[in-house]
PyMOL commands that place a pseudoatom at each C-alpha (Angstrom):
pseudoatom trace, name=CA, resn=UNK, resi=1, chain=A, elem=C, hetatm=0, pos=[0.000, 0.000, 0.000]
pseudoatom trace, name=CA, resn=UNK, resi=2, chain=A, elem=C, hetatm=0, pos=[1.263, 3.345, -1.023]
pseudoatom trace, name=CA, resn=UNK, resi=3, chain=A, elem=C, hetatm=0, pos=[-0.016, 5.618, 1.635]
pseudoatom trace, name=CA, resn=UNK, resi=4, chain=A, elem=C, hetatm=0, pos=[0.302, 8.512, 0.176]
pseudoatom trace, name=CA, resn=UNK, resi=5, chain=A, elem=C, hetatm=0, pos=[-2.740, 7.940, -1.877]
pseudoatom trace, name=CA, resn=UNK, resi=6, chain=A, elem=C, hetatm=0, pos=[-4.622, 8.097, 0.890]
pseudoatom trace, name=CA, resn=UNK, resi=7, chain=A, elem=C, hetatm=0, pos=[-3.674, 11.635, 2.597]
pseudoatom trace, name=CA, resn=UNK, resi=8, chain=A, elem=C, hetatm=0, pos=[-5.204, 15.273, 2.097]
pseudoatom trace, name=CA, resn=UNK, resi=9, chain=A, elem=C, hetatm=0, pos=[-2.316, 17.515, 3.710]
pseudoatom trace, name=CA, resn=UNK, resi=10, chain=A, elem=C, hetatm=0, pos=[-4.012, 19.564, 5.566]
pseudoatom trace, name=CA, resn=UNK, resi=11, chain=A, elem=C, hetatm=0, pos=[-3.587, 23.219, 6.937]
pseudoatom trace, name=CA, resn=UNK, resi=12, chain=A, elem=C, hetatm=0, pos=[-5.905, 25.538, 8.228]
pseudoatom trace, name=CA, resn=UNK, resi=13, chain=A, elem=C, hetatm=0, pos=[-4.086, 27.008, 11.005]
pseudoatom trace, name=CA, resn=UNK, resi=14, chain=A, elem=C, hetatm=0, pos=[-5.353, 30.738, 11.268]
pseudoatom trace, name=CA, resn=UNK, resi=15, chain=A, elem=C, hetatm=0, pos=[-1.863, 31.900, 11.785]
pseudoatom trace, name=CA, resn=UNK, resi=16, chain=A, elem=C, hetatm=0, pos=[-0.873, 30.201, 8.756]
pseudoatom trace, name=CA, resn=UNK, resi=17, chain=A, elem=C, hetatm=0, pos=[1.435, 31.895, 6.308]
pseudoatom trace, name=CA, resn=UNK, resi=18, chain=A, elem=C, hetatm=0, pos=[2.221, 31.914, 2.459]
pseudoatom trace, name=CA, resn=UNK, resi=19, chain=A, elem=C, hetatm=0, pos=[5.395, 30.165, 3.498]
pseudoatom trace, name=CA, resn=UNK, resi=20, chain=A, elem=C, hetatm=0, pos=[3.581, 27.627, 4.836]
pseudoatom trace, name=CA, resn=UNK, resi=21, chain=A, elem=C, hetatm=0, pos=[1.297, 27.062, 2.170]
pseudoatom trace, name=CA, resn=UNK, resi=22, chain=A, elem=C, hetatm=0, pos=[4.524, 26.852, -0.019]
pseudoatom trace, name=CA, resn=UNK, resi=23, chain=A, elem=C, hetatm=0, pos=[6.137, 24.178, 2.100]
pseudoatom trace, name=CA, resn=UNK, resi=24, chain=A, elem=C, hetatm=0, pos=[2.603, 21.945, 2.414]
pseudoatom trace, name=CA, resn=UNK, resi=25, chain=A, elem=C, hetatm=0, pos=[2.348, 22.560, -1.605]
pseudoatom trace, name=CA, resn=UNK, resi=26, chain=A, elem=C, hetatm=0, pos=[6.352, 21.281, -2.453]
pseudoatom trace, name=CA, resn=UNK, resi=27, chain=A, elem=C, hetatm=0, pos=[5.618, 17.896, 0.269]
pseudoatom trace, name=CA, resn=UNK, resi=28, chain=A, elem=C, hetatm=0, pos=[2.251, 17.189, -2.034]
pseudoatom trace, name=CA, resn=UNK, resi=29, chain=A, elem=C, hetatm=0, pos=[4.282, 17.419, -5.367]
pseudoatom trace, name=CA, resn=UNK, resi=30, chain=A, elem=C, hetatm=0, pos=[6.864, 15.551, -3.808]
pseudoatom trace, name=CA, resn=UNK, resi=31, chain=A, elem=C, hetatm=0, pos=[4.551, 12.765, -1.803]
pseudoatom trace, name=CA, resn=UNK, resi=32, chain=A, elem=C, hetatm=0, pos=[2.225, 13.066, -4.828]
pseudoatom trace, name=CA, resn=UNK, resi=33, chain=A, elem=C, hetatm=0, pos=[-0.712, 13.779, -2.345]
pseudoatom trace, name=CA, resn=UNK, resi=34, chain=A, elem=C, hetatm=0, pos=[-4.383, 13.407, -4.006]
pseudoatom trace, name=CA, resn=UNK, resi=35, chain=A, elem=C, hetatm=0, pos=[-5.191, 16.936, -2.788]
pseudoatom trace, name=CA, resn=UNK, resi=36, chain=A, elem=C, hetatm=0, pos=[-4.184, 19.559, -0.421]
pseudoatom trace, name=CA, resn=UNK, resi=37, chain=A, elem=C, hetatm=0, pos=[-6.798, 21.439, 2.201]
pseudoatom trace, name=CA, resn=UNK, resi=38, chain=A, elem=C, hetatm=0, pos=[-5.473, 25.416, 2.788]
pseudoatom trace, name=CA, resn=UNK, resi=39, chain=A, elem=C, hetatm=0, pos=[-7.844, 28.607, 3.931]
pseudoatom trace, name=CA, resn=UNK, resi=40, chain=A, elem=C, hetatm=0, pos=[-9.798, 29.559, 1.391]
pseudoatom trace, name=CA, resn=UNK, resi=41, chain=A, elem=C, hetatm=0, pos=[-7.615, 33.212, 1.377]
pseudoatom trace, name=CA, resn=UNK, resi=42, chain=A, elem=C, hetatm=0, pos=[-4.812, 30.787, -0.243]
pseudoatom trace, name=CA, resn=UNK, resi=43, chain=A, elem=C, hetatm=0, pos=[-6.985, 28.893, -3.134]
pseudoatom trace, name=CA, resn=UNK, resi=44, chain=A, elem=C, hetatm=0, pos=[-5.512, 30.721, -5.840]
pseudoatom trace, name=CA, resn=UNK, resi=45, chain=A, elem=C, hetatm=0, pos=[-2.140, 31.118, -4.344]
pseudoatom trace, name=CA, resn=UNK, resi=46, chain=A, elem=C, hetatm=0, pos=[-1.497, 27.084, -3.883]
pseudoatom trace, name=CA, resn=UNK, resi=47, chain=A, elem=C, hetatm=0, pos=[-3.800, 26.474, -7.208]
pseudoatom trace, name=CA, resn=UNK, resi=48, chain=A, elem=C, hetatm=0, pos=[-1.477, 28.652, -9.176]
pseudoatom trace, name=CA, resn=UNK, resi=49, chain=A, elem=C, hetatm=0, pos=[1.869, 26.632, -7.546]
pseudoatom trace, name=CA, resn=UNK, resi=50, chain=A, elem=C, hetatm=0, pos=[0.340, 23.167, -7.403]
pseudoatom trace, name=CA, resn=UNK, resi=51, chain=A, elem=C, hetatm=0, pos=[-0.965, 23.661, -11.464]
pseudoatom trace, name=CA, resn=UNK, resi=52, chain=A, elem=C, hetatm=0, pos=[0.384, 20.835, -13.928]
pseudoatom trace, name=CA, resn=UNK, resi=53, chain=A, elem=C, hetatm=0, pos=[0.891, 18.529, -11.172]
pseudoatom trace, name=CA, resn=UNK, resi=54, chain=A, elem=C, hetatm=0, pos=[-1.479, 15.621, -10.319]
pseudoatom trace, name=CA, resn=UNK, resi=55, chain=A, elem=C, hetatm=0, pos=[-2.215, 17.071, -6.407]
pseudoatom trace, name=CA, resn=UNK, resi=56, chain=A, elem=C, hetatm=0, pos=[-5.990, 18.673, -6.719]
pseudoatom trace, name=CA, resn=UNK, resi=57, chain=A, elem=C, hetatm=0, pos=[-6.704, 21.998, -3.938]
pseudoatom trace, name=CA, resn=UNK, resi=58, chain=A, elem=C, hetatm=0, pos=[-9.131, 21.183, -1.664]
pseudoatom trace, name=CA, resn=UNK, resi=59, chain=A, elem=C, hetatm=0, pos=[-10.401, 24.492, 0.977]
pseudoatom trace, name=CA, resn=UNK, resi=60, chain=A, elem=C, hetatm=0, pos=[-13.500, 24.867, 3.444]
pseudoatom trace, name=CA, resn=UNK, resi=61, chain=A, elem=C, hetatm=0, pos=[-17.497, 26.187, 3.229]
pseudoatom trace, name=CA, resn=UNK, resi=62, chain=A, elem=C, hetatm=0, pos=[-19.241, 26.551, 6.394]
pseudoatom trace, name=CA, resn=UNK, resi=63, chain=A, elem=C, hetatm=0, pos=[-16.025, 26.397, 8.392]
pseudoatom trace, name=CA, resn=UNK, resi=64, chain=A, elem=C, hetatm=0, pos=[-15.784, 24.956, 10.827]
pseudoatom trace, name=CA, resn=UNK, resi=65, chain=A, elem=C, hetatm=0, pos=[-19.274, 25.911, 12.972]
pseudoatom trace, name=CA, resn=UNK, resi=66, chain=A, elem=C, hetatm=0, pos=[-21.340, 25.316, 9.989]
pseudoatom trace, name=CA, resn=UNK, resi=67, chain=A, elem=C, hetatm=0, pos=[-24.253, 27.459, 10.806]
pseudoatom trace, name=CA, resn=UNK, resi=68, chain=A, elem=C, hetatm=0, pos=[-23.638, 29.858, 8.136]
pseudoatom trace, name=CA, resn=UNK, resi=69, chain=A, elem=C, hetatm=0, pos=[-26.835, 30.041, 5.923]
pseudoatom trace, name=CA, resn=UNK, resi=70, chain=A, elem=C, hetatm=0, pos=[-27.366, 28.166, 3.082]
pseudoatom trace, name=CA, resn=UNK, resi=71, chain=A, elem=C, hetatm=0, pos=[-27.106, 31.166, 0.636]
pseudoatom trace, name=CA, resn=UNK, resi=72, chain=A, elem=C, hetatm=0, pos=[-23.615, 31.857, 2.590]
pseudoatom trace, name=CA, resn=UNK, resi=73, chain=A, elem=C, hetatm=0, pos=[-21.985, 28.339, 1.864]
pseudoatom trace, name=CA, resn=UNK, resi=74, chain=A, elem=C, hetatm=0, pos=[-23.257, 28.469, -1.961]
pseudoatom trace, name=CA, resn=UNK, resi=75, chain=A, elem=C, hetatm=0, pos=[-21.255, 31.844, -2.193]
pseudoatom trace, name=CA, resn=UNK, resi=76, chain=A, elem=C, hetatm=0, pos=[-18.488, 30.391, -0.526]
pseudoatom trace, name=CA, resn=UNK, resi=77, chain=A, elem=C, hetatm=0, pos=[-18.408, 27.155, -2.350]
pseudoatom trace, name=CA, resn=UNK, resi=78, chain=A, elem=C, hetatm=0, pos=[-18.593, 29.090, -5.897]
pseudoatom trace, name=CA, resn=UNK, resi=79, chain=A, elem=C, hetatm=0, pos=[-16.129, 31.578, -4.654]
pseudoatom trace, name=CA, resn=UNK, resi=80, chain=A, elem=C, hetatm=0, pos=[-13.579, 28.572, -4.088]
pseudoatom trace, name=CA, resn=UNK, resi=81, chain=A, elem=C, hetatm=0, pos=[-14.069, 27.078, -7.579]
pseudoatom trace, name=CA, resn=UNK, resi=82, chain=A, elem=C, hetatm=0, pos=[-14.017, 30.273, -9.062]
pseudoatom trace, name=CA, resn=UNK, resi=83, chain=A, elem=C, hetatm=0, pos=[-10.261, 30.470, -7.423]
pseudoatom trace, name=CA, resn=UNK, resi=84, chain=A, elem=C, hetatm=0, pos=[-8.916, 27.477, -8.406]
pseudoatom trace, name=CA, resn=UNK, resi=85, chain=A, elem=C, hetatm=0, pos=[-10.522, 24.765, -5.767]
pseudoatom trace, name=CA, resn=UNK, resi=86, chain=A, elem=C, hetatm=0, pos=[-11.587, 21.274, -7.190]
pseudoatom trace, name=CA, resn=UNK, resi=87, chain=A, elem=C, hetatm=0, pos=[-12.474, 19.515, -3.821]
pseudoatom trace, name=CA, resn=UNK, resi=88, chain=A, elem=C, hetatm=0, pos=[-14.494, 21.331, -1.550]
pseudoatom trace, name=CA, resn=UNK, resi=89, chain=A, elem=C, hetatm=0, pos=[-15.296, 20.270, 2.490]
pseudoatom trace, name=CA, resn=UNK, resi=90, chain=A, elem=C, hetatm=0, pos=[-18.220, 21.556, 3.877]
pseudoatom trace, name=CA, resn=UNK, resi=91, chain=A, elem=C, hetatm=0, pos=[-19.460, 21.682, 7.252]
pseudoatom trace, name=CA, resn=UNK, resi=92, chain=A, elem=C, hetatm=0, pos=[-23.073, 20.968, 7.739]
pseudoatom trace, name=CA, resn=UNK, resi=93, chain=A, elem=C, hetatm=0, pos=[-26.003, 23.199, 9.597]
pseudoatom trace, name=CA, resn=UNK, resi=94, chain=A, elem=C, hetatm=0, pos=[-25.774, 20.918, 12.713]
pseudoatom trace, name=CA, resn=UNK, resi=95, chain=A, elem=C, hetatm=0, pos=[-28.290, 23.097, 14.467]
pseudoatom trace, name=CA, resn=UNK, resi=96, chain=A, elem=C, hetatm=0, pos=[-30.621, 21.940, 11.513]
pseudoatom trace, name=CA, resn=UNK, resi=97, chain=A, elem=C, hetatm=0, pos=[-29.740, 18.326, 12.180]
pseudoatom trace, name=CA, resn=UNK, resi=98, chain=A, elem=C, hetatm=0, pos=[-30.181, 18.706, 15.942]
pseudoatom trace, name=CA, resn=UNK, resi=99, chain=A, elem=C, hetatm=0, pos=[-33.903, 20.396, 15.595]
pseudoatom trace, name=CA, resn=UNK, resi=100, chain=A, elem=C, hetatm=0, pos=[-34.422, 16.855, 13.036]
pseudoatom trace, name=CA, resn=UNK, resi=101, chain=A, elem=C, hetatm=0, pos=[-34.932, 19.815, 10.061]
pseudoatom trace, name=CA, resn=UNK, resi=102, chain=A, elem=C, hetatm=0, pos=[-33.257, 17.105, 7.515]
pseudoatom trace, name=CA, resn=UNK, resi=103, chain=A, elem=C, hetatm=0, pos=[-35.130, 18.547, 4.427]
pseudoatom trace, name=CA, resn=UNK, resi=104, chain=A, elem=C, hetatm=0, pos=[-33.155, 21.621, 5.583]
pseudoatom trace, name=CA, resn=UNK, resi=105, chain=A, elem=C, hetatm=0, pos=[-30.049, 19.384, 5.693]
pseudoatom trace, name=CA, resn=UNK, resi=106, chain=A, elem=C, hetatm=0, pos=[-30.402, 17.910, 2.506]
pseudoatom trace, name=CA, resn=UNK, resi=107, chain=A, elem=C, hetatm=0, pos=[-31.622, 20.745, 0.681]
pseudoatom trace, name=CA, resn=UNK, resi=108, chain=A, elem=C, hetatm=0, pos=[-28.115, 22.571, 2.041]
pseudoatom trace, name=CA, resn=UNK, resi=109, chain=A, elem=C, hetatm=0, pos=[-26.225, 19.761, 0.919]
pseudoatom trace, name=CA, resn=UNK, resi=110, chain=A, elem=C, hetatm=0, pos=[-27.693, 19.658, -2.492]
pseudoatom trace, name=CA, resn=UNK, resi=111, chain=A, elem=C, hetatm=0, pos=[-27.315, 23.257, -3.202]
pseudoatom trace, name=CA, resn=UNK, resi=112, chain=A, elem=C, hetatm=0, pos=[-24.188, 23.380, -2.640]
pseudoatom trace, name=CA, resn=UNK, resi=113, chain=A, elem=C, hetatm=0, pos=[-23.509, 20.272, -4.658]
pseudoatom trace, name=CA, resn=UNK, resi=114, chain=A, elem=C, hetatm=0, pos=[-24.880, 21.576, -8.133]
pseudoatom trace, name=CA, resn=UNK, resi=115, chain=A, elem=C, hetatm=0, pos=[-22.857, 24.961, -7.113]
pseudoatom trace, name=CA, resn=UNK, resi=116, chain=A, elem=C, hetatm=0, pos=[-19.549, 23.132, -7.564]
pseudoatom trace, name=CA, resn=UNK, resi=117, chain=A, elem=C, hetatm=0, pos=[-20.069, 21.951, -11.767]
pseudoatom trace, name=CA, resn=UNK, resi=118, chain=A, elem=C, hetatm=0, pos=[-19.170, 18.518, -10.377]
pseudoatom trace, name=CA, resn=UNK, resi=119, chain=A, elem=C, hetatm=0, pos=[-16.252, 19.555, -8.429]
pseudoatom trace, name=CA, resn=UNK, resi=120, chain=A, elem=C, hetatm=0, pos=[-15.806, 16.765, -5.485]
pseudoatom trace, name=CA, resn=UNK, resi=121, chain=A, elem=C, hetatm=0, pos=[-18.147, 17.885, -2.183]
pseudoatom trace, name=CA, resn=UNK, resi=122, chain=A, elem=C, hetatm=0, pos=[-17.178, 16.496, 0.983]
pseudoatom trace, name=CA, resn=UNK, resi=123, chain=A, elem=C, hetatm=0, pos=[-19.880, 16.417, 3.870]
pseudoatom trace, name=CA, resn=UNK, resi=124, chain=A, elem=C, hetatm=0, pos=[-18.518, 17.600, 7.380]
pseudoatom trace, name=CA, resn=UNK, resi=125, chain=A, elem=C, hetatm=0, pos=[-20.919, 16.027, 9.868]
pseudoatom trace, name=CA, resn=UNK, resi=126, chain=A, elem=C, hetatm=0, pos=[-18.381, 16.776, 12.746]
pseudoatom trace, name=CA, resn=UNK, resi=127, chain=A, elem=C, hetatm=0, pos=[-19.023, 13.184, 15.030]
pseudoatom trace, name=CA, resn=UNK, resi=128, chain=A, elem=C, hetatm=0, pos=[-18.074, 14.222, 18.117]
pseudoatom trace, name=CA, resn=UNK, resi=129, chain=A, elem=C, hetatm=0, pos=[-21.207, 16.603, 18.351]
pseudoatom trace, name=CA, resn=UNK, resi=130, chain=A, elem=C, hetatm=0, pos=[-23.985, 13.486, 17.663]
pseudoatom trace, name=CA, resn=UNK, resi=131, chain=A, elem=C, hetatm=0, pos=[-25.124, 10.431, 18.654]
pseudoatom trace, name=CA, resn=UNK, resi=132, chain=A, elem=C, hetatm=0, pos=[-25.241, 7.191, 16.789]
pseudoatom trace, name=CA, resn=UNK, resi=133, chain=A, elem=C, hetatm=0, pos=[-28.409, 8.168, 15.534]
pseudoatom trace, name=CA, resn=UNK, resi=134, chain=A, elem=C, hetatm=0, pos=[-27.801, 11.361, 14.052]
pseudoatom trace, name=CA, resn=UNK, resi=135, chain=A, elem=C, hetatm=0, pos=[-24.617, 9.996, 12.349]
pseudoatom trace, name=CA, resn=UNK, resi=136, chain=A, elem=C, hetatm=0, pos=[-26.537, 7.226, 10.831]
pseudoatom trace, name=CA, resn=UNK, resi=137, chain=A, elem=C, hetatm=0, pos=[-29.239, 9.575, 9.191]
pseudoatom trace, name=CA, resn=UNK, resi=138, chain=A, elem=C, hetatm=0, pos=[-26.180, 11.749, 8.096]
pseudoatom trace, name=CA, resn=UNK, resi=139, chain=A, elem=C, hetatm=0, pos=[-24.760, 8.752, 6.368]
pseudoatom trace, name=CA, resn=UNK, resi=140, chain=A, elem=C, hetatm=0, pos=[-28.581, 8.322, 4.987]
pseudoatom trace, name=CA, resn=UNK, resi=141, chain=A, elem=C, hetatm=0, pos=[-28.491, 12.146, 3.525]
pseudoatom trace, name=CA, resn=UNK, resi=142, chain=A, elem=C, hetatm=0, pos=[-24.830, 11.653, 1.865]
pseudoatom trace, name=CA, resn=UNK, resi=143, chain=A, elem=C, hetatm=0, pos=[-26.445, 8.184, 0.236]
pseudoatom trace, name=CA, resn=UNK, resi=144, chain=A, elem=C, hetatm=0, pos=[-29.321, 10.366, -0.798]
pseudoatom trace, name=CA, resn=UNK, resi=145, chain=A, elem=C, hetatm=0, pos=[-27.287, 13.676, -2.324]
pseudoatom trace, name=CA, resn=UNK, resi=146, chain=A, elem=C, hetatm=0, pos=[-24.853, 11.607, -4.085]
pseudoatom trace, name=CA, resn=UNK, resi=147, chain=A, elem=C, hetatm=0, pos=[-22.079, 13.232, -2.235]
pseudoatom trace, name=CA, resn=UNK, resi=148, chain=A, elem=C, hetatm=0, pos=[-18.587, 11.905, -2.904]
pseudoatom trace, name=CA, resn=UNK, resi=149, chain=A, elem=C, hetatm=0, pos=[-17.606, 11.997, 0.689]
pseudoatom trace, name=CA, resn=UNK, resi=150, chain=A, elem=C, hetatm=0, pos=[-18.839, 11.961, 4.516]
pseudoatom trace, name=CA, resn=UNK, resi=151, chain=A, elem=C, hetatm=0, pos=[-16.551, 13.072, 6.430]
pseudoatom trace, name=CA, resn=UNK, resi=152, chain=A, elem=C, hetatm=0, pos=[-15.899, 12.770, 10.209]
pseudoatom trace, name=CA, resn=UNK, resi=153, chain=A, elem=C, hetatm=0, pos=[-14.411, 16.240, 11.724]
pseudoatom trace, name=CA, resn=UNK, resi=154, chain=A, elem=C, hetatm=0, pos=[-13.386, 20.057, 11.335]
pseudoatom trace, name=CA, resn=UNK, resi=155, chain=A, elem=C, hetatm=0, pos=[-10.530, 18.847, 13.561]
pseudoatom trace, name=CA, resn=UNK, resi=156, chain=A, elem=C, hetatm=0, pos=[-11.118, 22.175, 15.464]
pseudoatom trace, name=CA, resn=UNK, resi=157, chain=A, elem=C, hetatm=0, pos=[-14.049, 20.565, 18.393]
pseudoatom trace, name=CA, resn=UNK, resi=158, chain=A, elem=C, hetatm=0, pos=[-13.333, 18.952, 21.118]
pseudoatom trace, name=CA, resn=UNK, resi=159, chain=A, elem=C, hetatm=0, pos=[-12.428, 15.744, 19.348]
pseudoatom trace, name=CA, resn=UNK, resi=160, chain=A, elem=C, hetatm=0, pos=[-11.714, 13.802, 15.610]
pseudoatom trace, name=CA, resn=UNK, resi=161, chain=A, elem=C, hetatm=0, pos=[-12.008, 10.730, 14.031]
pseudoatom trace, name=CA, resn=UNK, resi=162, chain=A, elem=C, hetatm=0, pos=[-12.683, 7.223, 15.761]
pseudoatom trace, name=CA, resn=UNK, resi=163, chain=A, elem=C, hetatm=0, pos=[-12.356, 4.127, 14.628]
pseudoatom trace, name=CA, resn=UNK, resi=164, chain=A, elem=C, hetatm=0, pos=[-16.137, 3.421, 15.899]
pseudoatom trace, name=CA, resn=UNK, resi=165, chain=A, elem=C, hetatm=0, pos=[-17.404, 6.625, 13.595]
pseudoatom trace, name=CA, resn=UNK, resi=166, chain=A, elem=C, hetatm=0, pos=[-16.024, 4.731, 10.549]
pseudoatom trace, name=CA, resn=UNK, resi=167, chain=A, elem=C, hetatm=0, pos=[-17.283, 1.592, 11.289]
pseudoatom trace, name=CA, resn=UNK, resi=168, chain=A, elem=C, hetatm=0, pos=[-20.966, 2.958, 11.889]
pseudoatom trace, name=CA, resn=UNK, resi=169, chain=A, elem=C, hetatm=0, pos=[-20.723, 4.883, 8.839]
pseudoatom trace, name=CA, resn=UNK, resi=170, chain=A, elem=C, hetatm=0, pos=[-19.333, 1.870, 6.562]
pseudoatom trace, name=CA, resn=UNK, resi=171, chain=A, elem=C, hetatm=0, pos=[-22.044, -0.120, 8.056]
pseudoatom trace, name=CA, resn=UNK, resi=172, chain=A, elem=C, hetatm=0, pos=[-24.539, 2.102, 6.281]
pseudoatom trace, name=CA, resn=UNK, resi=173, chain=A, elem=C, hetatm=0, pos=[-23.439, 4.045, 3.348]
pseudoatom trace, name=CA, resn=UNK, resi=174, chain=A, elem=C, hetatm=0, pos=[-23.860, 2.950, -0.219]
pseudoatom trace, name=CA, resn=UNK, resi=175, chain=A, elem=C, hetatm=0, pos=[-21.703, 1.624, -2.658]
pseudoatom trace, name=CA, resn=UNK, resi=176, chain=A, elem=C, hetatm=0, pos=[-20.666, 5.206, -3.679]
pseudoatom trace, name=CA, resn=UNK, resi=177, chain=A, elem=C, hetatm=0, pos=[-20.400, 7.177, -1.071]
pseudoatom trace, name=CA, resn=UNK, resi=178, chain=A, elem=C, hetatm=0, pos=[-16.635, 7.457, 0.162]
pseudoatom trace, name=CA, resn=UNK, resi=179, chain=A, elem=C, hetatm=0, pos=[-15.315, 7.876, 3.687]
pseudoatom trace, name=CA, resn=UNK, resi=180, chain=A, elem=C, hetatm=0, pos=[-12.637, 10.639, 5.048]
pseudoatom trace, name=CA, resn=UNK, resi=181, chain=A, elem=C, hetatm=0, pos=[-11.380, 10.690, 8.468]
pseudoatom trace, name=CA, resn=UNK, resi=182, chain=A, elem=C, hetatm=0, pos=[-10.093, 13.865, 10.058]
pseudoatom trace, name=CA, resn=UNK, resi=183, chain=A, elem=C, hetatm=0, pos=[-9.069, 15.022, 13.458]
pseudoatom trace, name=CA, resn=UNK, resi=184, chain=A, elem=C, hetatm=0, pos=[-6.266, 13.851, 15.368]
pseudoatom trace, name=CA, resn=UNK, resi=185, chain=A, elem=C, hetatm=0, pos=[-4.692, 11.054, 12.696]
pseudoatom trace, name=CA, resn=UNK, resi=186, chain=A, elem=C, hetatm=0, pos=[-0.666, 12.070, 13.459]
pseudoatom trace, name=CA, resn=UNK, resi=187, chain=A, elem=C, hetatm=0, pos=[0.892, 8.774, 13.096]
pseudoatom trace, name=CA, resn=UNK, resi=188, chain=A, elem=C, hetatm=0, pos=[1.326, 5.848, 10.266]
pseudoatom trace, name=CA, resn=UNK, resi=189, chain=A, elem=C, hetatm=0, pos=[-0.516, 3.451, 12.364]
pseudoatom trace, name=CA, resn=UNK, resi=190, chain=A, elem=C, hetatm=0, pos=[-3.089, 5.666, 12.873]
pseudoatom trace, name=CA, resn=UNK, resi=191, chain=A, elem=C, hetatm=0, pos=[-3.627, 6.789, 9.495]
pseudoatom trace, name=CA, resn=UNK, resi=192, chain=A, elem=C, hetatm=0, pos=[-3.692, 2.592, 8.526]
pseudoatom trace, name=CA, resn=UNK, resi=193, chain=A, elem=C, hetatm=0, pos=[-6.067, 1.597, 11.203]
pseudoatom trace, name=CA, resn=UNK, resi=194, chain=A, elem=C, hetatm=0, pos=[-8.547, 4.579, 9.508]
pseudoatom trace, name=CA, resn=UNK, resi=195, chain=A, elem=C, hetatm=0, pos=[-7.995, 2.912, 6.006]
pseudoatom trace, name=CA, resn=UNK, resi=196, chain=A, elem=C, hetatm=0, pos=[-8.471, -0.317, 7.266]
pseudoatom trace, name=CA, resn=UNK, resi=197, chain=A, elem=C, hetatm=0, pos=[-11.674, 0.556, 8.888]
pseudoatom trace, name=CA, resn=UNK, resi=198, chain=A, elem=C, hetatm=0, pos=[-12.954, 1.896, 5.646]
pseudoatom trace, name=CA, resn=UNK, resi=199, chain=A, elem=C, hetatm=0, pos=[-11.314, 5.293, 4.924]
pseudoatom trace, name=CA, resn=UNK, resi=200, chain=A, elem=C, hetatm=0, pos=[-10.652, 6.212, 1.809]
pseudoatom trace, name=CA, resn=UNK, resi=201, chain=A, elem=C, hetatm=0, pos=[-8.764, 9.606, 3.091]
pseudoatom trace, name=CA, resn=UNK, resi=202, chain=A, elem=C, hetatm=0, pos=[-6.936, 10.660, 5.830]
pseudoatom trace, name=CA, resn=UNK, resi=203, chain=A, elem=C, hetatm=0, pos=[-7.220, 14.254, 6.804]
pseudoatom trace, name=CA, resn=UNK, resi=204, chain=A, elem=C, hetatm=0, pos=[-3.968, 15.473, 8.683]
pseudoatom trace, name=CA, resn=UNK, resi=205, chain=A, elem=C, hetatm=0, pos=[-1.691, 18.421, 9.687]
pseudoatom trace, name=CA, resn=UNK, resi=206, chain=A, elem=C, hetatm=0, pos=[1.338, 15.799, 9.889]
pseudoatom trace, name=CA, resn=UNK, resi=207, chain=A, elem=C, hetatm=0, pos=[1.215, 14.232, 6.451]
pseudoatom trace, name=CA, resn=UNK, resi=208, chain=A, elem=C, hetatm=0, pos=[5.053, 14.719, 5.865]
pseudoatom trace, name=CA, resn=UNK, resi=209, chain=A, elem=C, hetatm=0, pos=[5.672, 12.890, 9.264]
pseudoatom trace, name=CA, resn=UNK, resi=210, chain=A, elem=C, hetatm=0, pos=[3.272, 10.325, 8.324]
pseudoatom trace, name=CA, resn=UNK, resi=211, chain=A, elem=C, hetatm=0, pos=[4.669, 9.203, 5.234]
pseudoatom trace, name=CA, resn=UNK, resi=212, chain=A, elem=C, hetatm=0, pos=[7.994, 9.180, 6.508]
pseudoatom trace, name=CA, resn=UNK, resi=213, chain=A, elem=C, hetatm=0, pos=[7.978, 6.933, 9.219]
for i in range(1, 213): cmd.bond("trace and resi %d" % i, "trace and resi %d" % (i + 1))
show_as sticks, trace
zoom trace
């Protein structure tokens, strides 16, 4: 297994500078990283350095509270592609998903979806925040919006990923619906026990480290 293949490099530290942006650009062309995930203030910045390579940008709608208004994310979302983003993570209205408003939900998730002109649209559904229930009918809505991800955390609450989020969610997602964990992953092991539990991304601040362990 080349690893690699597996990892967004990931920063979206709000003290995060064009130097930095640089340096997590040069690792993807040299790891050959699927995608990177920066602010969306540096979209055009690492599109422009990361063109004519095979490493896609990725940046953030809805980020990371996701109670921004519908009309908000769609501006955001077609801001991003507009810039240069191909892969675009958005958090979802979890006060809608809390007061069971799932037409709300889905309706959210849709618009932003035919925003994009088929750019990839990952779903945020941030785990830590619901219970087994809520992440089940999220997995429901992804099936139903033909998503290309779910994924598990912002990485900025008050925790990421599990193992146990994955599972649920593999246990009831479709054939096409795709899985990326987020939050916490640091270490190799890590990062494999994620793609063995049915993750087909890995979301991380310490993909350099990762890959060269």
């Amino acid at each position: 297994m080349n690893i690699s293949e597996f990892i967004e490099s990931t920063n979206l530290s709000k003290t995060s500078t064009a130097e930095d942006i640089i340096k997590l650009c040069e690792d993807a062309k040299t790891y050959h990283f699927p995608c990177v995930v920066v602010p969306p203030y540096y979209v055009k910045a690492a599109s422009e350095y990361l063109k004519d390579t095979t490493t896609e940008v990725c940046t953030v709608v809805g980020f990371p509270n996701g109670y921004s208004t519908r009309e908000v994310k769609q501006f955001e979302a077609i801001n991003a592609c507009d810039a240069g983003a191909k892969e675009i993570d958005m958090v979802i209205n979890i006060n809608a998903l809390k007061n069971k408003d799932y037409d709300y939900v889905k309706e959210e998730i849709e618009t932003i979806r035919d925003s994009i002109d088929g750019h990839v649209l990952k779903v945020i559904i941030e785990t830590c925040l619901l219970t087994k229930d809520e992440i089940i009918k999220m997995t429901e809505i992804c099936n139903e919006t033909f998503v290309n991800f779910i994924k598990t955390s912002t990485g900025f609450d008050k925790e990421g990923a599990k193992i146990s989020d994955i599972e649920l969610i593999k246990s009831h997602k479709n054939e096409v619906l795709e899985i990326k964990a987020s939050g916490g992953i640091k270490t190799k092991k890590e990062a494999l026990d994620f793609i063995k539990a049915g993750a087909l991304r890995i979301g991380t601040s310490h993909a350099k480290n990762i890959v060269e362990e």
